[in-house]
C-alpha positions in Angstrom: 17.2 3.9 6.1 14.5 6.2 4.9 12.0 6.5 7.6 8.4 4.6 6.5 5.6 7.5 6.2 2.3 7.0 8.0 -0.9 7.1 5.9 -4.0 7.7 7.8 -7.3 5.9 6.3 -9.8 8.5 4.6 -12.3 7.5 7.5 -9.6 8.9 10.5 -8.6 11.8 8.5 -12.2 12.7 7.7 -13.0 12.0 11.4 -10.1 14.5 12.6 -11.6 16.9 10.1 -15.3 16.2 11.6 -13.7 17.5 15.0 -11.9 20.4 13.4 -15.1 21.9 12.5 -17.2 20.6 15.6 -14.4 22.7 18.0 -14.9 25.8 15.2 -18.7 25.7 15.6 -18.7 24.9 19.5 -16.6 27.7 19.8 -19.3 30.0 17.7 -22.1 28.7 19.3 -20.9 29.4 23.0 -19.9 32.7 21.9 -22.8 33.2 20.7 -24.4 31.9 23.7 -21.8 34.1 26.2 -22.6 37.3 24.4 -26.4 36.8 24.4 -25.9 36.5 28.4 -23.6 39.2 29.1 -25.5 42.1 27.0 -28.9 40.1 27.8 -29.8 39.9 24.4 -32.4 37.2 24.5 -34.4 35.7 27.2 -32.9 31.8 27.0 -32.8 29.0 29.4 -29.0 29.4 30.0 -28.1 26.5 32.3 -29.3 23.9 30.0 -27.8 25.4 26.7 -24.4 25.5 29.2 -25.0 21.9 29.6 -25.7 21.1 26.0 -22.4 22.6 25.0 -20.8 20.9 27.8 -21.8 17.8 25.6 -20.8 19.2 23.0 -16.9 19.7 24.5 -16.9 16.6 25.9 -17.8 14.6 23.2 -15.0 16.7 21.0 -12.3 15.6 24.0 -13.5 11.9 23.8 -13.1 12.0 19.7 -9.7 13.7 20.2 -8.0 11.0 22.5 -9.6 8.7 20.8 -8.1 9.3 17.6 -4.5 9.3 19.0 -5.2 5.4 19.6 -4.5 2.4 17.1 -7.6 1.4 16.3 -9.5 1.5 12.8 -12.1 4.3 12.5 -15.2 2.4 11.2 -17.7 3.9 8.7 -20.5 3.2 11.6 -18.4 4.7 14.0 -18.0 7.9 11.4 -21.3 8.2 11.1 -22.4 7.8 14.8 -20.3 11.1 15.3 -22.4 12.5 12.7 -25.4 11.3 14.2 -24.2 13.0 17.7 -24.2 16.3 16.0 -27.3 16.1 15.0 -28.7 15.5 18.0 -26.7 18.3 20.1 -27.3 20.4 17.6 -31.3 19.9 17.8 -30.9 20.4 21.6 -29.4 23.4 21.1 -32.7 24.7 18.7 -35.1 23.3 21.2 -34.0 25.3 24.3 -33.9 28.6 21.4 -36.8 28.6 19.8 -37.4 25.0 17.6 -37.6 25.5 14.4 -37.8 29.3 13.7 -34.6 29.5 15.4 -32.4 30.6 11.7 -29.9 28.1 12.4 -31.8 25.4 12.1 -30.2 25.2 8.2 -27.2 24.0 10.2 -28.8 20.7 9.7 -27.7 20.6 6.2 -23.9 20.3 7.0 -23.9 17.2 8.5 -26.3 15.6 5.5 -23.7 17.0 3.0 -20.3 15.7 4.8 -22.3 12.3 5.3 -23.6 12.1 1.5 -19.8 13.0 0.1 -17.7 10.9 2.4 -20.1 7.6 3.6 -22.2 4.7 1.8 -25.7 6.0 0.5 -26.8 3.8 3.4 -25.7 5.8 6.3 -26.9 9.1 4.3 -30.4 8.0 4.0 -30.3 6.7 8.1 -29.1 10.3 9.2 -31.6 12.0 6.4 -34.2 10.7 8.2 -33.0 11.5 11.7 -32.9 15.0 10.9 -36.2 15.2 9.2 -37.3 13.8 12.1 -35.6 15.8 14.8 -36.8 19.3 11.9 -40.2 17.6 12.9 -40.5 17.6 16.5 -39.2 20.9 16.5 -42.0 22.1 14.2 -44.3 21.3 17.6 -42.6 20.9 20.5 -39.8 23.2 21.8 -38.7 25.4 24.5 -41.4 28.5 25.5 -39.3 31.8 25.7 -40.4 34.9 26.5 -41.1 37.9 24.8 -37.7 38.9 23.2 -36.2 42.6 23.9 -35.6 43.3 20.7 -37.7 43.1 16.9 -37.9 39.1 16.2 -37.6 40.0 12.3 -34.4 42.0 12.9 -33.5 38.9 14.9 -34.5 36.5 11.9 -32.7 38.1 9.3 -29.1 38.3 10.8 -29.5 34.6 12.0 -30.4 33.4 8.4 -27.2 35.9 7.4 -24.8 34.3 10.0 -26.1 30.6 9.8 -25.7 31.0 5.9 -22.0 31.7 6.6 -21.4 29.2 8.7 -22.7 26.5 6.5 -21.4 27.6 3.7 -17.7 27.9 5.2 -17.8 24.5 6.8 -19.1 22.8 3.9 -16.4 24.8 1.3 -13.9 23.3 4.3 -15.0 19.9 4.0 -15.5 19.7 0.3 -12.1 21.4 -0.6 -10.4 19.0 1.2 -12.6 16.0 0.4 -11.4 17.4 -3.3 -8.1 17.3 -2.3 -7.9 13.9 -0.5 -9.3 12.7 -3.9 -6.6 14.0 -6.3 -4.3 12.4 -3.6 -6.0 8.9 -3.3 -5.7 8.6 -7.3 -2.6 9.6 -7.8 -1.2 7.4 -5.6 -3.3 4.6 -7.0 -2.1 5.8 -10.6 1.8 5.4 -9.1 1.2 1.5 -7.3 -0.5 0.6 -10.5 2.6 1.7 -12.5 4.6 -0.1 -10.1 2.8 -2.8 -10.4 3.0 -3.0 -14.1 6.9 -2.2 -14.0 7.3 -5.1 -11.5 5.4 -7.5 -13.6 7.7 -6.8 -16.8 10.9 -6.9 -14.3 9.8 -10.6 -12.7 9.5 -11.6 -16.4 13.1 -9.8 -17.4 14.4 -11.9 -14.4 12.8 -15.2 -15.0 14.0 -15.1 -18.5 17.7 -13.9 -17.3 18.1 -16.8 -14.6 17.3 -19.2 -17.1 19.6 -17.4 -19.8 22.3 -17.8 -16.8 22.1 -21.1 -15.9 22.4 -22.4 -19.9 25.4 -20.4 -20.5 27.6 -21.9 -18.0 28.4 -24.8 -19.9 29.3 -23.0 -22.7 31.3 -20.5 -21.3 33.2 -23.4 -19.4 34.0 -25.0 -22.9 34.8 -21.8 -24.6 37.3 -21.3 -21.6 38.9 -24.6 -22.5 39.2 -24.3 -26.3 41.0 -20.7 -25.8 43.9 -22.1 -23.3 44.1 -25.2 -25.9 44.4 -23.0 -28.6 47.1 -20.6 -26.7 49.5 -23.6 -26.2 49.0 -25.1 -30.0 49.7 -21.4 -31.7 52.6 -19.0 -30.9 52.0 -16.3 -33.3 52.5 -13.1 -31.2 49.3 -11.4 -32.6 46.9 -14.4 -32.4 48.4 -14.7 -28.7 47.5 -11.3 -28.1 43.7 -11.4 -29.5 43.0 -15.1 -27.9 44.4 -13.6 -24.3 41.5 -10.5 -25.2 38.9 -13.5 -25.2 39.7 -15.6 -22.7 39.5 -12.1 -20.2 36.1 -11.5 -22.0 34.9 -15.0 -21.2 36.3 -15.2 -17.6 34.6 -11.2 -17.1 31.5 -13.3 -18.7 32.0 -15.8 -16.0 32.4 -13.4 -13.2 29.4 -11.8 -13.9 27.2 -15.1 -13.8 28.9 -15.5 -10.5 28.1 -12.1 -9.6 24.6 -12.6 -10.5 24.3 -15.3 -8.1 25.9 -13.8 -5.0 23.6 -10.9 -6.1 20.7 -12.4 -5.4 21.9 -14.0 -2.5 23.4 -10.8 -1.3 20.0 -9.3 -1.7 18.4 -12.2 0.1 20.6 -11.4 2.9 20.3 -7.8 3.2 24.5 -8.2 3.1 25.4 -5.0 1.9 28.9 -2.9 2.6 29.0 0.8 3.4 31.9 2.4 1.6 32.9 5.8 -0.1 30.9 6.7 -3.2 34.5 7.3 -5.1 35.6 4.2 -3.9 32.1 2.3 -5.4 32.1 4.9 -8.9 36.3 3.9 -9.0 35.4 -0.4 -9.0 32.7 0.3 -11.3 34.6 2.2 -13.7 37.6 0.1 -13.4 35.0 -3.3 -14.3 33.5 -1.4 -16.9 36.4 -0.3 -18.8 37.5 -4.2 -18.9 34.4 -5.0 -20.1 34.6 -2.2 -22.8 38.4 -1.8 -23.6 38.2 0.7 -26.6 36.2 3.2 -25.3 38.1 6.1 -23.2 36.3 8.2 -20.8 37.6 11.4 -18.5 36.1 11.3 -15.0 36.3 14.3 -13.3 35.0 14.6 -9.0 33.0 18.2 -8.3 31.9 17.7 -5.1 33.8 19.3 -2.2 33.9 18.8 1.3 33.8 15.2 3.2 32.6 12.2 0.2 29.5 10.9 0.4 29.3 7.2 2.0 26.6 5.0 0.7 26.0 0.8 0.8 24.6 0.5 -3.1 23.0 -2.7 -3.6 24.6 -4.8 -6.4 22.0 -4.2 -9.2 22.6 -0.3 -8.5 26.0 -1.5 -9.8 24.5 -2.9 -12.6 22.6 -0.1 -13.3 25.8 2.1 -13.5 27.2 -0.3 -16.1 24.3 -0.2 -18.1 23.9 3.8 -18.7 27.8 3.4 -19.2 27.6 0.5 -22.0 24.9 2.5 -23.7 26.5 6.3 -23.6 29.5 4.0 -25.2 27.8 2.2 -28.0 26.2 5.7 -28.9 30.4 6.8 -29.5 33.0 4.8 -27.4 35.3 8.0 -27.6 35.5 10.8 -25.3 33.0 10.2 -22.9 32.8 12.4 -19.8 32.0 11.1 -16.3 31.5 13.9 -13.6 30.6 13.0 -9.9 29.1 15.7 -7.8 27.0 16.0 -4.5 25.2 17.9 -2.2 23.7 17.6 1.3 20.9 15.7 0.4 22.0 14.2 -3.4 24.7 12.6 -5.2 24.8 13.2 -8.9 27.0 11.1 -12.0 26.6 12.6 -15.3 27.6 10.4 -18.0 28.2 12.8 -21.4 28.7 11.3 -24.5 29.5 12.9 -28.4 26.8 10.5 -30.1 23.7 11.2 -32.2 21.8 12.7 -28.7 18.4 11.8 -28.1 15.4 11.7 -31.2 13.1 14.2 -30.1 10.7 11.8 -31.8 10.9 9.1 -29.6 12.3 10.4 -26.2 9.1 9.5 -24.4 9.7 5.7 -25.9 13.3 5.5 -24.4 13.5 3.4 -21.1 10.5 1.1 -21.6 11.1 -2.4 -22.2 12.0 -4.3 -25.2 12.4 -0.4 -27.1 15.8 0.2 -28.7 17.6 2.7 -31.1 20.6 0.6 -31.9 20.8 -2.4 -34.0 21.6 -4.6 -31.6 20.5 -5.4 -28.1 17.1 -6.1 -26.5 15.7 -2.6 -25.2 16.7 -3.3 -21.4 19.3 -2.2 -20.5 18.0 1.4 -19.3 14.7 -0.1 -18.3 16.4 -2.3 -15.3 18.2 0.7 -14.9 16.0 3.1 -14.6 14.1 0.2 -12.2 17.0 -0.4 -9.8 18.0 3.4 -9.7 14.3 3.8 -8.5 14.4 1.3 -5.9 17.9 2.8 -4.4 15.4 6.2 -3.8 17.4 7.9 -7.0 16.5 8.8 -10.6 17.5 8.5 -14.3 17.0 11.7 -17.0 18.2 11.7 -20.6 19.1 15.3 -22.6 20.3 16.1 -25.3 23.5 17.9 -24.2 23.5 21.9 -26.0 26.7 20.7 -27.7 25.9 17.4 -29.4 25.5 14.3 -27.7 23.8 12.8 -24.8 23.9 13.8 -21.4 22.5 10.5 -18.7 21.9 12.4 -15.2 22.1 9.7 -12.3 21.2 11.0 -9.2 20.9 9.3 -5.6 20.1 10.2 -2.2 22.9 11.2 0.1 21.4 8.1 2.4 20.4 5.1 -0.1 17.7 2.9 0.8 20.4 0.1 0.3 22.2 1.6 3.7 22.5 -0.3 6.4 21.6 1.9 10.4 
């Protein structure tokens, strides 16, 4: 079985992302802080800017561990984190000048990451928490002494470096915000195309268990009238074209019966593990009964050990299908190559028909569309469905030498394989 991937909510991956950039910028700011000490650079109070960024670590630890829990990340909690910031980071200005330190535009990254990724709400709460934090430092701060070297010199480097910062972190966080975006609506794009193709194939099957159940009956009588008629004629050529259908209707029979141990096959999870040339032999072997005057050349390119898979019975089905339509495009000549890989197995079915209308390729494979005469337009629609479901694919060409090429192709380890 194909291992089930893990999607982490937007709130938890923008919360990892949050501590990304808080460990980048607590590992500025304290070497910042270190080299300011060592080369005695500016008179600060060191011990409590130590502490502060003690904070600072801890409170990156704490997110860390617990992010590797099980529990939902909360848009309050998000935005508490972004609230902690904040305040560590206004700590961090009061013991280095208040508000004339240059880094006090630092402020602005949290407001941005809060305004793209949380409720208006929660924007306007920490808006307000900063002017008011901006405020405070505007009159009340740490005194520091006269500094060593030109306090304009000192300015304009710090708006330089704080300008940097900002602008790299907020890049960061809006390039991937960006990105998280294209992801979230493709994926909603995919489940609502899913969701549409489901729809169509609950209708397809509602309709086809109620199609089963009324042809019973006259299949059963058609079976009776064709031995009564056997035993009341004994021309040698009648004989031979009433035997030809009685085996259609007992195939037709077969396959209602198929249809129900299908479902309850399905229901059950009962599924066999067997060679895939074993699988493509029965299929072939069912489908050239069902279609006697087509004739076909299959040819095996894979080398090495042969793929073992469990297919599901509607991947059956779907095999049957793309075979029935490459021969009602021309019954003769049809080419059946098997081939595989380490990670796929491939059957191309090639037949000598009219290929595929450029006009209307993108048409082909929806429901209730068709290019013959006959038929409903399903066929490669449950097809294509229960190819998908198996973790494989379905592609039409228009083989270079006439004719249409159907490319099946399925993972070496199906989804309908059993551990």
């Amino acid at each position: 079985m194909l291992a089930p991937v893990q999607l982490l909510s937007a709130t938890r991956q923008n919360l990892w992302r949050l501590t990304f950039i808080r460990i980048l910028v607590l590992a500025a700011q304290a070497g910042s802080v270190g080299i300011a000490y060592w080369f005695d650079l500016l008179p600060l109070p060191w011990l409590q800017l130590a502490m502060t960024l003690a904070c600072s670590m801890v409170l990156c630890a704490f997110t860390v561990v617990r992010l590797r829990t099980t529990w939902p990340v909360t848009e309050l909690e998000y935005a508490v984190q972004l609230a902690c910031d904040l305040f560590i980071h206004s700590a961090l200005l009061y013991f280095s000048g208040g508000s004339t330190n240059p880094f006090v535009s630092y402020y602005l990254v949290p407001l941005t990451i809060a305004a793209v990724t949380l409720p208006w709400r929660y924007s306007v709460v920490l808006s307000g928490a900063a002017l008011v934090l901006y405020t405070l430092l505007l009159v009340q701060f740490y005194p520091l002494e006269t500094f060593p070297i030109s306090r304009e010199k000192l300015q304009i480097y710090g708006m330089w470096l704080s300008f940097a910062l900002a602008a790299a972190v907020i890049t960061f966080f809006a390039a991937k915000m960006a990105e998280e975006l294209r992801r979230q609506e493709e994926l909603r794009a995919l489940r609502r195309e899913e969701g549409l193709r489901d729809q169509q194939l609950l209708a397809v099957a509602t309709q086809a268990a109620g199609a089963a159940h009324e042809l019973g009956t006259p299949l059963a009588t058609m079976s009776v009238l064709l031995k009564e008629m056997r035993q009341d004629h004994s021309d040698p050529l009648l004989q031979d074209d009433l035997s030809v259908l009685q085996d259609q209707v007992k195939l037709c029979k077969q396959t209602l019966q198929q249809l129900v141990r299908a479902a309850e096959a399905n229901r059950r999870l009962a599924v066999e593990m067997q060679d895939v040339t074993v699988w493509l032999d029965e299929a072939l072997n069912r489908w050239h009964l069902m279609r006697p005057e087509a004739s076909y050349r299959f040819q095996r390119l894979g080398q090495g050990d042969v793929p073992r898979l469990a297919p599901p019975p509607d991947l059956t089905q779907a095999l049957l299908n793309l075979l029935n339509n490459a021969a009602d495009a021309c019954p003769e000549g049809l080419e059946v190559q098997l081939d595989w890989d380490e990670e796929n197995l491939t059957i191309n079915i090639r037949d000598h028909g009219a290929g595929v209308p450029l006009a209307i390729a993108e048409q082909i494979g929806k429901p209730f569309f068709t290019t013959k005469g006959k038929g409903f337009g399903l066929g490669l629609f449950l097809s294509k469905a229960s190819v998908t479901r198996a973790g494989g694919s379905v592609k039409l060409y228009s083989h270079e030498e006439g004719g249409t090429l159907t490319e099946l192709r399925l993972p070496r380890v199906a989804r309908g394989e059993e551990a």
